[in-house]
PARO-224898 format. One line per 4 residues: number of its first residue (from 1); their letters; for each residue z, y, x of C-alpha. Coordinates in Angstrom, 3 decimals. Layout:
BEGIN
NUM) A) Z/Y/X ~ ... .
# end
This chain:
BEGIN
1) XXXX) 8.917/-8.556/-28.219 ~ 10.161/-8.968/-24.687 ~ 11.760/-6.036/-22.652 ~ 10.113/-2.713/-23.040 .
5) XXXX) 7.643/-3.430/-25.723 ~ 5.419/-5.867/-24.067 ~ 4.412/-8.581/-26.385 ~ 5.695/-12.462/-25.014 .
9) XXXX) 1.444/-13.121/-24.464 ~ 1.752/-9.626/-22.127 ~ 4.559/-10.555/-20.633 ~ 3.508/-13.994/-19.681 .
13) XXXX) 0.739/-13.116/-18.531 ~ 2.128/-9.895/-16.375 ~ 4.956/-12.511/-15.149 ~ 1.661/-14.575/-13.472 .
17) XXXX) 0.205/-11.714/-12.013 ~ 3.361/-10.612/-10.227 ~ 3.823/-14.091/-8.303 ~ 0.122/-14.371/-7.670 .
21) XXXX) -1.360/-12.129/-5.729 ~ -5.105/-13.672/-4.315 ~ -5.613/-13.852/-0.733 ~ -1.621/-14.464/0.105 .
25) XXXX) -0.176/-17.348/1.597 ~ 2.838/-16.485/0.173 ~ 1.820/-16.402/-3.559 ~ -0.767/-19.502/-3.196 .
29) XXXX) 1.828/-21.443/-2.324 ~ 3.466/-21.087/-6.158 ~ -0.331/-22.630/-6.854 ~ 0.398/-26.563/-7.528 .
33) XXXX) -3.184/-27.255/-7.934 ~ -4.887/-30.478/-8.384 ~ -7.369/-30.325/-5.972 ~ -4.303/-29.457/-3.382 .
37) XXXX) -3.681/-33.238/-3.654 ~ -4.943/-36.145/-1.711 ~ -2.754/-38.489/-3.679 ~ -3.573/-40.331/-6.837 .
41) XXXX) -1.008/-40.453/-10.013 ~ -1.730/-42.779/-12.455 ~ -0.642/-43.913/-16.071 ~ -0.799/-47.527/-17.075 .
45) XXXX) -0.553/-48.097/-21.116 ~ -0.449/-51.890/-22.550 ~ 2.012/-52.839/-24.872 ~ 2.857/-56.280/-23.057 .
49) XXXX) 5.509/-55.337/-21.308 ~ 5.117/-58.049/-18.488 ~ 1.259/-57.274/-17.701 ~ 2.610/-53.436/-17.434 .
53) XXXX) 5.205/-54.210/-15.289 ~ 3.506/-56.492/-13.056 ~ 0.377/-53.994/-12.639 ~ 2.864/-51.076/-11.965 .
57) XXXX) 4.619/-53.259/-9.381 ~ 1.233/-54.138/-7.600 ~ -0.578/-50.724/-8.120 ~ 2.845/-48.658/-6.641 .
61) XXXX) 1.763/-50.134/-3.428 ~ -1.789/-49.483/-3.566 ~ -2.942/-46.594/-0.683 ~ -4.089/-43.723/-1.988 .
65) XXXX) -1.753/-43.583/-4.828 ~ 1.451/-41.127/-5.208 ~ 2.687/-42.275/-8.668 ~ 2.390/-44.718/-11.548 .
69) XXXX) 3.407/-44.226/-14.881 ~ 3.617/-46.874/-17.744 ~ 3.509/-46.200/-21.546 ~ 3.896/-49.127/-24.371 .
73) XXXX) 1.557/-46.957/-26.544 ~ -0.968/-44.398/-27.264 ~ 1.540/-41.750/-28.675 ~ 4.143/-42.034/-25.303 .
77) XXXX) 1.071/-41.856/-23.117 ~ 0.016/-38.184/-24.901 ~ 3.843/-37.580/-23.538 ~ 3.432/-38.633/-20.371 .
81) XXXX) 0.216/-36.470/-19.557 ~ 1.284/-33.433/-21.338 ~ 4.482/-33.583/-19.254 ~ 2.802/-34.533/-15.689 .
85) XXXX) -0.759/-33.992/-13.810 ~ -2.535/-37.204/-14.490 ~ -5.500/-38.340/-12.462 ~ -6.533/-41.794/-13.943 .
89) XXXX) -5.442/-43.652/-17.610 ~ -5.862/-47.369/-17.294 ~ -5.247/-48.176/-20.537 ~ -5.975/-51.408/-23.163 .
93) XXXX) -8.154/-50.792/-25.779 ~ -6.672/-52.463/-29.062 ~ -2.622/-50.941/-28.913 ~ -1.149/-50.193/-32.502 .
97) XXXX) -0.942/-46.709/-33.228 ~ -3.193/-45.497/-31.389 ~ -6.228/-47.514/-29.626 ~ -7.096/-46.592/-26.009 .
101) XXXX) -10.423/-45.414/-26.855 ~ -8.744/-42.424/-29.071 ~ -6.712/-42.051/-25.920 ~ -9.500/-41.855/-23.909 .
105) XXXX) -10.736/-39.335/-26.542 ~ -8.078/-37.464/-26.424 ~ -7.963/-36.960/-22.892 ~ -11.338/-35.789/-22.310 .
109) XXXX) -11.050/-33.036/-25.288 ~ -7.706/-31.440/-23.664 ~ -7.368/-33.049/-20.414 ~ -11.321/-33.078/-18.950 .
113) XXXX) -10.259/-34.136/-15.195 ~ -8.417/-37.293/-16.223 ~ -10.755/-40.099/-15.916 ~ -10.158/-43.181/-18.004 .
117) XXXX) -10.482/-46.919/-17.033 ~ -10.709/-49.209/-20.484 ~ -9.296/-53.026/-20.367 ~ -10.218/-55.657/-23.132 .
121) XXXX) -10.061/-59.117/-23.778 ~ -12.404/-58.737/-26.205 ~ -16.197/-59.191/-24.739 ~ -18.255/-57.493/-27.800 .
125) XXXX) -20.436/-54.370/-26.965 ~ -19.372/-52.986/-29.789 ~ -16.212/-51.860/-27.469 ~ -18.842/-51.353/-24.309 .
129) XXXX) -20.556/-48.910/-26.862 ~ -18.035/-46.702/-27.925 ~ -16.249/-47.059/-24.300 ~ -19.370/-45.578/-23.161 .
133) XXXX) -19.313/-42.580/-25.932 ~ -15.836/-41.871/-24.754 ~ -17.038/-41.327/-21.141 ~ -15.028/-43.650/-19.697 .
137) XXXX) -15.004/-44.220/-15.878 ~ -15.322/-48.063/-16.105 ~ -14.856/-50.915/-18.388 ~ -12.876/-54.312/-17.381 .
141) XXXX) -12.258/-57.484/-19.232 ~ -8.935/-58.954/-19.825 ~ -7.705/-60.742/-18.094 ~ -8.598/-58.733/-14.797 .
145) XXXX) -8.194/-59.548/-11.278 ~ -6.071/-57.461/-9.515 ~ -8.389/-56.817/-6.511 ~ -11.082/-56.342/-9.057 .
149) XXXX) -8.600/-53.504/-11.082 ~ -7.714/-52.534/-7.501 ~ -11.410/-51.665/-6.470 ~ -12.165/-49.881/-9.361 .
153) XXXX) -9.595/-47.293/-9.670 ~ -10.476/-46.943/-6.006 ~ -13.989/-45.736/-6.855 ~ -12.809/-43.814/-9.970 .
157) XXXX) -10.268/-42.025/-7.258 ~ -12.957/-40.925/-4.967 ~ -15.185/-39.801/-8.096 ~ -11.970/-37.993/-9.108 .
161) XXXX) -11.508/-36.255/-5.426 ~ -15.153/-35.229/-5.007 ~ -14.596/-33.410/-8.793 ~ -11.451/-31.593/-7.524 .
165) XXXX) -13.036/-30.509/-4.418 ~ -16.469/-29.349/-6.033 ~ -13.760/-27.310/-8.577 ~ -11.589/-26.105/-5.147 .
169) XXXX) -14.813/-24.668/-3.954 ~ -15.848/-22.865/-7.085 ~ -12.507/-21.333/-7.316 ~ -12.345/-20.130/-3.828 .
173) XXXX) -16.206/-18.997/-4.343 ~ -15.396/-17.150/-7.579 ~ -12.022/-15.430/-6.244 ~ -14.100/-14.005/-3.525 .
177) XXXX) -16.285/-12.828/-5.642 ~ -13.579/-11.240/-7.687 ~ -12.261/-9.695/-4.164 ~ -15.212/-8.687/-2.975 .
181) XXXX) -16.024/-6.930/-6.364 ~ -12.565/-5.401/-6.478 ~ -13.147/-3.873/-2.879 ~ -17.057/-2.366/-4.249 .
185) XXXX) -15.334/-0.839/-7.306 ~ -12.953/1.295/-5.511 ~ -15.304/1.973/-2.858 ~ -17.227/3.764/-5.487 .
189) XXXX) -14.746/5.342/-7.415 ~ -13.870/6.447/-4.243 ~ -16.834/8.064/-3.454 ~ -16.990/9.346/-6.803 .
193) XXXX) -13.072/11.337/-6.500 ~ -14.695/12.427/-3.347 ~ -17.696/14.502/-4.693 ~ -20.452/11.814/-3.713 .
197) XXXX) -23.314/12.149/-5.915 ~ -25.688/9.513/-7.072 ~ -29.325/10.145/-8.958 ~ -28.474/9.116/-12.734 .
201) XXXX) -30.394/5.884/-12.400 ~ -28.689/4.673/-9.503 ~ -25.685/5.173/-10.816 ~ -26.045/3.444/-14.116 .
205) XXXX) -27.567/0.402/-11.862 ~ -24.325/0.382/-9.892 ~ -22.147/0.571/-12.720 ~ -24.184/-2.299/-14.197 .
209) XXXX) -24.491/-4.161/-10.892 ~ -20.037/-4.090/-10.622 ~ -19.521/-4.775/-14.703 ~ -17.980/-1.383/-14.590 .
213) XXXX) -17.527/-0.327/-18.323 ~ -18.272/3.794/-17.572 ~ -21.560/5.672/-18.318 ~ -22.590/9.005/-17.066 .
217) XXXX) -21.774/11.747/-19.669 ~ -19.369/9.677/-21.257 ~ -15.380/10.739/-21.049 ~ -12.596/9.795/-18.624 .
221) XXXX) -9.548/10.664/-17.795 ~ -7.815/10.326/-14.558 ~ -4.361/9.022/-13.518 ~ -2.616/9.347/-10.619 .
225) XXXX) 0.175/7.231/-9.595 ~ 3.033/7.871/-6.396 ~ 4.793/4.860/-5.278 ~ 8.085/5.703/-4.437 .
229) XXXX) 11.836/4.609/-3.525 ~ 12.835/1.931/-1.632 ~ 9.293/0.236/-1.381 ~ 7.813/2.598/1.422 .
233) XXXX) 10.654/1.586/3.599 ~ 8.494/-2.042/3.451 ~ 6.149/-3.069/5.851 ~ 2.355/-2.050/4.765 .
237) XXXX) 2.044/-5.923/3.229 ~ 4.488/-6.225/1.474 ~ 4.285/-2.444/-0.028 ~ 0.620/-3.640/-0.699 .
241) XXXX) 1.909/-6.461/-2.847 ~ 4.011/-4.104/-5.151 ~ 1.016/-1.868/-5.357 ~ -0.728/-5.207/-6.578 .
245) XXXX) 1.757/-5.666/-8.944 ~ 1.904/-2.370/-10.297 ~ -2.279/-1.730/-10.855 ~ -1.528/-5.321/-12.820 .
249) XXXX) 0.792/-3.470/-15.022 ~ -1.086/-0.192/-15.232 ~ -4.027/-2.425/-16.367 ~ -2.057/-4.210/-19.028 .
253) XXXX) -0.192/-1.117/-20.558 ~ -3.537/0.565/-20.349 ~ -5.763/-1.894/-21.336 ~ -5.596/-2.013/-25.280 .
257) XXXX) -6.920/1.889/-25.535 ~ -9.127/2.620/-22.180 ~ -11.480/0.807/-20.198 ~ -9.663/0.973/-16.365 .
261) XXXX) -11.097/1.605/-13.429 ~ -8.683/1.662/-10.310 ~ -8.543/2.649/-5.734 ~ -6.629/3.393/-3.463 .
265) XXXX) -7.413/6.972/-2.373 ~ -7.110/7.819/1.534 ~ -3.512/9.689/1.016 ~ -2.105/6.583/-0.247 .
269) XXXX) -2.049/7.325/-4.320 ~ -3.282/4.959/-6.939 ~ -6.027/6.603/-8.899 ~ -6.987/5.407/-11.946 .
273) XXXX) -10.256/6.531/-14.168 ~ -9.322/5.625/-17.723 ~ -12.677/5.923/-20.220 ~ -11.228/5.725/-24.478 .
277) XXXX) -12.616/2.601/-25.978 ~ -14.228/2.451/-29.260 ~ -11.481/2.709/-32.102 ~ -9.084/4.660/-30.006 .
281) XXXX) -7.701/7.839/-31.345 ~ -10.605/10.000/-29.836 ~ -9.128/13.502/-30.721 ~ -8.189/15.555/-27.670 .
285) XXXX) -4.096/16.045/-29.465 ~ -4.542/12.368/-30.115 ~ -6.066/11.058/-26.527 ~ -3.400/13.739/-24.781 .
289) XXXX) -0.438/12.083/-26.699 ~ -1.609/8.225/-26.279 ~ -1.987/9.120/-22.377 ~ 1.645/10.536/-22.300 .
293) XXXX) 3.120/7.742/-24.130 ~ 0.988/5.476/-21.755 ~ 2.191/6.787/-18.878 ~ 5.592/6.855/-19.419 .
297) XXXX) 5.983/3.320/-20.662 ~ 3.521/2.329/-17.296 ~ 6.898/4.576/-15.556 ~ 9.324/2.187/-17.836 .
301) XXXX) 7.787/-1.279/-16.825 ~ 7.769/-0.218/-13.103 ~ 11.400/-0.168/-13.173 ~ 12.447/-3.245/-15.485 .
305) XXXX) 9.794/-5.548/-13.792 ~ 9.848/-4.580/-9.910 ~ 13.363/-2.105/-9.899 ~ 10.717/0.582/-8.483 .
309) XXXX) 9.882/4.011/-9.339 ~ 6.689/6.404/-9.724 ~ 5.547/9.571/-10.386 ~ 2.649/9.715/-13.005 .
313) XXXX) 0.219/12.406/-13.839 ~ -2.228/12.745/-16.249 ~ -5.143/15.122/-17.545 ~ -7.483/15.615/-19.503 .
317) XXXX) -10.494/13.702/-20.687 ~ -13.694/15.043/-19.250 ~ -17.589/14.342/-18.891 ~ -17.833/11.762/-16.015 .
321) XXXX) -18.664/11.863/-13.336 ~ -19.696/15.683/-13.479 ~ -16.096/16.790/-14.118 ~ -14.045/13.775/-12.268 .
325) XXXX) -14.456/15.537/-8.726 ~ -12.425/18.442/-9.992 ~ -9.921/16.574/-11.780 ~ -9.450/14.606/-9.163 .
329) XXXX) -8.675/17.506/-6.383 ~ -6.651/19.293/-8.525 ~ -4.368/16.462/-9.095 ~ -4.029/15.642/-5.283 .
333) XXXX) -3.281/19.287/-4.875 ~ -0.054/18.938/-7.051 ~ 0.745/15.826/-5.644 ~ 0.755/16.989/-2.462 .
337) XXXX) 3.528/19.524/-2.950 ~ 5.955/17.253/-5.144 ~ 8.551/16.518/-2.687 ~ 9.499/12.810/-1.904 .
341) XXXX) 13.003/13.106/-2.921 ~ 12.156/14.510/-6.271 ~ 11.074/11.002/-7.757 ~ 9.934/9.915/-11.367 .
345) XXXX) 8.465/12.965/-12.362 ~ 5.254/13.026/-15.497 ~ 3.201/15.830/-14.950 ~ 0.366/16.699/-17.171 .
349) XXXX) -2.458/18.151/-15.616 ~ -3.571/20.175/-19.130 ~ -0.027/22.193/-18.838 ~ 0.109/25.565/-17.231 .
353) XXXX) 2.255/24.749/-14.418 ~ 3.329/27.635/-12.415 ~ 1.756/28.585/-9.118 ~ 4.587/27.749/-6.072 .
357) XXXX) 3.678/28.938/-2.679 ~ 3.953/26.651/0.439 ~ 7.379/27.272/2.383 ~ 6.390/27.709/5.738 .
361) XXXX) 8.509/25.019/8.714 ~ 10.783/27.030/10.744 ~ 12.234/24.382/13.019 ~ 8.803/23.046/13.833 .
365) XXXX) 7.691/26.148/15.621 ~ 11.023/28.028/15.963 ~ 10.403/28.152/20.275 ~ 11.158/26.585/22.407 .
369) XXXX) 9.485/23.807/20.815 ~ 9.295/20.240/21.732 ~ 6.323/20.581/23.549 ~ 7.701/23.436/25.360 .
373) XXXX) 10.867/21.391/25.727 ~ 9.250/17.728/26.708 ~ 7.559/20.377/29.321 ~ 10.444/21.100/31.421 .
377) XXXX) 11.939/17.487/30.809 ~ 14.603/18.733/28.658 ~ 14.362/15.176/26.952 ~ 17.691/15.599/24.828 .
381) XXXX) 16.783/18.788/23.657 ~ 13.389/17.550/22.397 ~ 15.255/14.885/20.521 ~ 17.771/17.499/19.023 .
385) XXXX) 14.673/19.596/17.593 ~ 13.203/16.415/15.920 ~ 16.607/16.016/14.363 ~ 16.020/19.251/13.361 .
389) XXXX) 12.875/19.558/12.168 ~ 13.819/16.455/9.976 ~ 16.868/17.668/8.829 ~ 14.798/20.899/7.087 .
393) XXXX) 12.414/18.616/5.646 ~ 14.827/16.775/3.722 ~ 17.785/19.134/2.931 ~ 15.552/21.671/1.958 .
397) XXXX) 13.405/20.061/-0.331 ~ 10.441/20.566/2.343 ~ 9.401/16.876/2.437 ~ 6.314/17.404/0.631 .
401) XXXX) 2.918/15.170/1.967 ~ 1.779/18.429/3.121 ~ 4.770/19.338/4.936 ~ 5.105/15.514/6.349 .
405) XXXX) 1.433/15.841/7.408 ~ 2.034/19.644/8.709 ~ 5.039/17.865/11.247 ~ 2.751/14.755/12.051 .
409) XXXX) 0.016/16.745/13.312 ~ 1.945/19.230/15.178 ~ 4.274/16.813/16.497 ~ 0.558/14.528/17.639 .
413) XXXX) -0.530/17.041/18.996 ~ 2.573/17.740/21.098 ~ 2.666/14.365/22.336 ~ -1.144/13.644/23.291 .
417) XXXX) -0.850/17.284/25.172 ~ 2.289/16.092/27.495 ~ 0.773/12.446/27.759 ~ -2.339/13.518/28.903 .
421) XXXX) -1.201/16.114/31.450 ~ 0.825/14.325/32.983 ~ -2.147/11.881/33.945 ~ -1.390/9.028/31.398 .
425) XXXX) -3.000/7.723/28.104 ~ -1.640/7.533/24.842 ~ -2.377/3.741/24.340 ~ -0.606/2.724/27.376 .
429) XXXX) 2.187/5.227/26.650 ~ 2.882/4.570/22.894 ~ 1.796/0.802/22.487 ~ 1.620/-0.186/19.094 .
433) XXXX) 2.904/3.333/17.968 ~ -0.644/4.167/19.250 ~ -2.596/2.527/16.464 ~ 0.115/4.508/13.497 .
437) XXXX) -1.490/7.821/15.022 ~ -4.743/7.089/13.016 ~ -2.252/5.673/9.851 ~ -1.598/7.899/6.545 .
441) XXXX) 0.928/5.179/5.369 ~ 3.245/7.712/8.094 ~ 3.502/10.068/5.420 ~ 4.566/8.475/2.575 .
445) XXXX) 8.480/8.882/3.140 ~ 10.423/11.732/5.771 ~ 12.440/8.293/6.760 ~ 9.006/6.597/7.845 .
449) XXXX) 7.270/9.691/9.681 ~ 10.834/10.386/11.712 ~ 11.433/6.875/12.688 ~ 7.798/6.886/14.805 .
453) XXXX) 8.050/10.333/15.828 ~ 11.858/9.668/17.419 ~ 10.380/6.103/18.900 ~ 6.923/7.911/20.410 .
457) XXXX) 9.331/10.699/22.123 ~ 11.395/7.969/23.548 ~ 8.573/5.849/24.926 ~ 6.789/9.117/26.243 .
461) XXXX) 10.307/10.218/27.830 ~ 10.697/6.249/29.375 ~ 7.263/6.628/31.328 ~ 7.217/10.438/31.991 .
465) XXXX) 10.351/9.249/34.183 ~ 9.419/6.322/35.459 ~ 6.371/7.818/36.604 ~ 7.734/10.921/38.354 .
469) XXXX) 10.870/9.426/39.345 ~ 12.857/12.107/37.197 ~ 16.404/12.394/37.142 ~ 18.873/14.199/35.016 .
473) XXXX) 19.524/18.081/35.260 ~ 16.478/19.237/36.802 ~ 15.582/22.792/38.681 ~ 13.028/23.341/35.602 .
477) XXXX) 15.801/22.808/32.861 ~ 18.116/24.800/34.241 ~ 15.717/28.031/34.573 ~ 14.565/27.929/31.207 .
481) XXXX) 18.075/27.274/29.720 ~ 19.014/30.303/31.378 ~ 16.628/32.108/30.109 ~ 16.563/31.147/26.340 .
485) XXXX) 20.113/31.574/26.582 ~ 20.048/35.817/28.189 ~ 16.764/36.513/26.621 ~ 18.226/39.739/25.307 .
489) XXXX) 19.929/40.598/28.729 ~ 19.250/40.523/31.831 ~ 16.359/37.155/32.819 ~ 15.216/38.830/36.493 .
493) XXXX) 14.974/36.702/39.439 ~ 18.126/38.392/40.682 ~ 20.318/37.254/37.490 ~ 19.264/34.026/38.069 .
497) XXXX) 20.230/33.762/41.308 ~ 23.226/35.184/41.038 ~ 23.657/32.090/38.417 ~ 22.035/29.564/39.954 .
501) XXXX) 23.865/30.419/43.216 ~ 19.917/30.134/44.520 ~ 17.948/33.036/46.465 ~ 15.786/34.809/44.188 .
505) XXXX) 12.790/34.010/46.625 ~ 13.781/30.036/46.654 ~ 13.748/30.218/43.036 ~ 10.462/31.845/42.815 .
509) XXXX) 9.016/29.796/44.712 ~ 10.349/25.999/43.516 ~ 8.841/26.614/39.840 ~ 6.109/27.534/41.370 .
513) XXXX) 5.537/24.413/42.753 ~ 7.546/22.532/40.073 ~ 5.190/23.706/37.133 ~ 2.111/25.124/38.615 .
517) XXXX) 3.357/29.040/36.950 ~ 4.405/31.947/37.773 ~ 8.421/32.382/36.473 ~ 7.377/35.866/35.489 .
521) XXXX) 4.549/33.957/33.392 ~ 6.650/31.833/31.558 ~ 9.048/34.561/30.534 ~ 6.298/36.625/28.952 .
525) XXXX) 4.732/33.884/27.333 ~ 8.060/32.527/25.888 ~ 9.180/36.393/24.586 ~ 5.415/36.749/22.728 .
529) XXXX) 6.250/33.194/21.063 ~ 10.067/33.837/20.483 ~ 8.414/37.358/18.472 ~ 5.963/36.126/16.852 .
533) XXXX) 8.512/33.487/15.026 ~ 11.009/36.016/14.102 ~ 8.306/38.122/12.911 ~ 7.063/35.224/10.397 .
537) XXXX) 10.369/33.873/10.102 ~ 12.844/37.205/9.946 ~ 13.139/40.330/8.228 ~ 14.466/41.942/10.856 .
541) XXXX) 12.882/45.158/11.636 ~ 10.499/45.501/14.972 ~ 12.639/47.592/16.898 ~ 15.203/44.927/16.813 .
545) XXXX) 12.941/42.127/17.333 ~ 12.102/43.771/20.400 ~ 15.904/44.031/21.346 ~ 16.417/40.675/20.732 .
549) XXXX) 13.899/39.127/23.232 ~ 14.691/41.973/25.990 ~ 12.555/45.053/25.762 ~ 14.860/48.165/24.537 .
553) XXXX) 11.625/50.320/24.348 ~ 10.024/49.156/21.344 ~ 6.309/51.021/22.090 ~ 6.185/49.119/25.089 .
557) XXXX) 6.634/45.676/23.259 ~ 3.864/46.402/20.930 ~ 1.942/47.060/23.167 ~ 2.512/43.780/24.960 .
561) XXXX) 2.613/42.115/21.583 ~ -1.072/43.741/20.967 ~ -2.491/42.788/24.219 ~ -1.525/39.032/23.953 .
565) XXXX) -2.464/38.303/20.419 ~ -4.863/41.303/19.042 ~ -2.903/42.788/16.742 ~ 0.347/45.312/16.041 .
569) XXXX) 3.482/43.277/15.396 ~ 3.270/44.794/12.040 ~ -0.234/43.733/11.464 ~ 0.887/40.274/12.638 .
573) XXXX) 3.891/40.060/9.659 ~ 1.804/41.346/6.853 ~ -1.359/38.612/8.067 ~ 1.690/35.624/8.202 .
577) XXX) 2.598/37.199/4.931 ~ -0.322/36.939/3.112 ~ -1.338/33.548/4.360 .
# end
């Protein structure tokens, strides 16, 4: 047995799977392949050692040719060929031991590209006969010219380098088939996981049509797999690659008991549909128990073979493909709220695992938020809050792919908003951090989704300054710091003034022009936000919400809070609490 239970066959064949990986330069480049070669290596075998010397010598120079190798008799050529890619044999028929014409025999039964050219001195067509039963490429009498010898293995090589070539373009035919076919089968088990329905017929034709081994109203489980660790730090190819590797595992660890039927799915899991084959403990104890042990050896041979880690989970076998739909979103659903730094887990989608609500973001919203604060050009700010926001992600246990996706669309939005009013576009803006908008591989990791969000601020801040000219410290920044700052005191023209060492009216009247709103504006609209987050975020009571953000008559600010967003303050906390 080799390491974790894999037979030395499995393991062999697992160990070729892992360095070759179709389609990649990389891994074809392992691939010493005969039709790779435009040079010819040959074997001489005569057991006069003169004659074999002096052909070698003349034949070493011959164009065309990359190696010859000489042999005194049948049993050292076998040797020779089993040790090195041979091309053409030119061998002597009558040797002791062994004759050539059991060579020649004995290369077209194990070795069928070698071609063989026969030399006797012996003119009988008894020897043309059976040279001719053996398939051999040509037949000289001893003793031959050396032009004539010359000539022929030239013809033989160009018989031998159209064969190669016809085989090079069967192989690259076949493993684009194979890719092609790959690329249909997930496409429909995608569609499949998705809810897609197909009439009974045309699905059976399809399943037939991609030598898919599944039939409506049959069983099949589902697994999920989550690649994790240090692989989604990788660039996307070389994190496909390990994915590669790992479906190549799944599918041997898998493939003794189930039929296996593997995609991608569009939030970056590995789905597999596994359907029992015949023989297989069919009981649902029995089919629940091989799955688990499955899975966690699939977990085991992740780590010993590729020093990664992933989460598994498994359910059920039910009637396909009525039943796969549902399997398929509730799995994604507990996915989804595993956090990333909780790694390795098994989960078994036939336990009764407990409900858990969804912990709402504070920093994300908490105001002013980084629109707010890209708004008045408060460009370190902006890139404190993302330090924030990422910093209760991961220390809270937060960085779930719903919570990563909650931050990624809020924090898109944010940035096509300031982009776009400020008369730019987000492809000029962001560059190749453009294209990652429309990319899901951003929330795989915390560590991947903060590194583009910190890099988009920093590009938007770099033109947003260039284009207005903007310097440190401006009027804009220093009226709203103000204000977050005395929200509970005093925020009146008057106060800032006084601060500002401005006149009330000047002030007025440069944010005016500075941000197209009214000062008063701004101060209303940034209380309603500030209450509306301590009223989903606090349990502080209303009338000291209301103190907090600067009215000391608490009818009055719920009235205000009623008028801007429809409801009672109180009706507003019991609404964020239910949801």
């Amino acid at each position: 047995m080799s390491i974790s239970g894999l037979s030395m066959a499995s393991a062999r064949r697992l160990d070729s799977t892992l360095r070759m990986h179709p389609g990649c330069p990389a891994c074809a480049s392992h691939y010493i392949g005969m039709e790779n070669r435009h040079m010819t290596r040959l074997l001489l075998v005569d057991d006069e050692p003169v004659i074999l010397e002096d052909l070698a010598s003349f034949l070493e120079h011959m164009a065309g040719v990359e190696k010859v190798y000489t042999a005194a008799s049948g049993p050292e050529a076998v040797e020779l060929i089993e040790q090195f890619p041979i091309d053409i044999i030119v061998t002597d028929i009558r040797m002791p031991g062994m004759s050539g014409l059991e060579l020649c025999e004995y290369a077209k039964v194990n070795w069928t590209m070698t071609q063989c050219i026969l030399l006797s001195g012996y003119a009988e067509f008894e020897y043309a006969q059976q040279a001719l039963k053996s398939q051999a490429a040509a037949y000289l009498l001893k003793p031959v010219k050396k032009d004539e010898l010359s000539e022929t293995i030239r013809l033989v090589m160009g018989k031998v380098r159209e064969k190669w070539e016809e085989i090079g373009s069967n192989r690259k035919a076949r493993q684009t088939l194979r890719s092609h076919l790959s690329v249909l089968k997930a496409k429909l088990l995608l569609d499949l996981l998705k809810g897609k329905r197909f009439p009974p017929q045309r699905l059976a034709e399809e399943l037939d049509k991609l030598e898919i081994a599944f039939s409506e109203g049959g069983r099949a489980a589902l697994l999920m797999l989550r690649v994790e660790n240090r692989f989604l730090d990788y660039d996307e190819h070389s994190i496909s690659l390990f994915e590669f590797a790992v479906v190549n595992i799944a599918e041997e660890v898998l493939g003794e008991h189930f039929d296996v039927w593997a995609c991608k799915d569009d939030y970056q899991y590995i789905v597999f549909l596994l359907s029992l084959k015949a023989g297989s403990p069919a009981s649902p104890t029995s089919v629940r128990k091989l799955l688990e042990r499955l899975a966690c050896q699939l977990q085991i041979h992740v780590s010993a073979y590729l020093d990664g880690s992933i989460s598994v989970l498994v359910s059920d076998d039910e009637p396909f493909p009525a039943h796969t739909p549902e399997l398929y979103q509730k799995a994604l659903q507990l996915f989804r709220q595993l956090p990333g730094s909780e790694q390795e887990h098994m989960i078994r989608l036939w336990d009764q695992l407990p409900y858990t609500p969804m912990r709402s973001l504070q920093r994300l919203y908490e105001p002013p938020t980084v629109l707010q604060l890209m708004e008045a050009r408060r460009w370190p700010d902006a890139h404190r809050r993302l330090d924030d926001i990422f910093a209760e992600l991961s220390g809270e246990g937060l960085d779930t792919s719903e919570h990563l996706a909650e931050v990624f669309f809020a924090l898109s939005n944010a940035y096509s908003c300031i982009v776009h009013v400020n008369g730019l576009q987000l492809a000029n803006v962001l560059g190749d951090h453009f294209a990652m908008m429309t990319n899901t591989s951003l929330l795989r990791s915390t560590k991947q989704l903060r590194s583009w969000s910190a890099d988009a601020l920093q590009r938007i801040e770099h033109c947003i300054r260039r284009e207005t000219r903007e310097t440190p410290g401006t009027f804009v920044q220093q009226v709203h710091q103000y204000i977050e700052r005395h929200l509970a005191e005093d925020v009146s023209l008057q106060a800032l003034g006084s601060h500002m060492h401005l006149h009330p009216a000047y002030i007025s009247a440069m944010y005016k022009q500075e941000t197209g709103e009214n000062l008063s504006d701004y101060i209303y609209r940034y209380r309603m936000d500030k209450a509306r987050y301590l009223l989903r975020t606090s349990k502080s009571k209303i009338y000291e919400i209301a103190a907090q953000i600067g009215y000391q008559y608490t009818p009055y600010f719920t009235k205000l809070f009623k008028n801007h967003f429809g409801m009672t303050p109180q009706e507003y906390r019991e609404s964020a609490n239910r949801a």
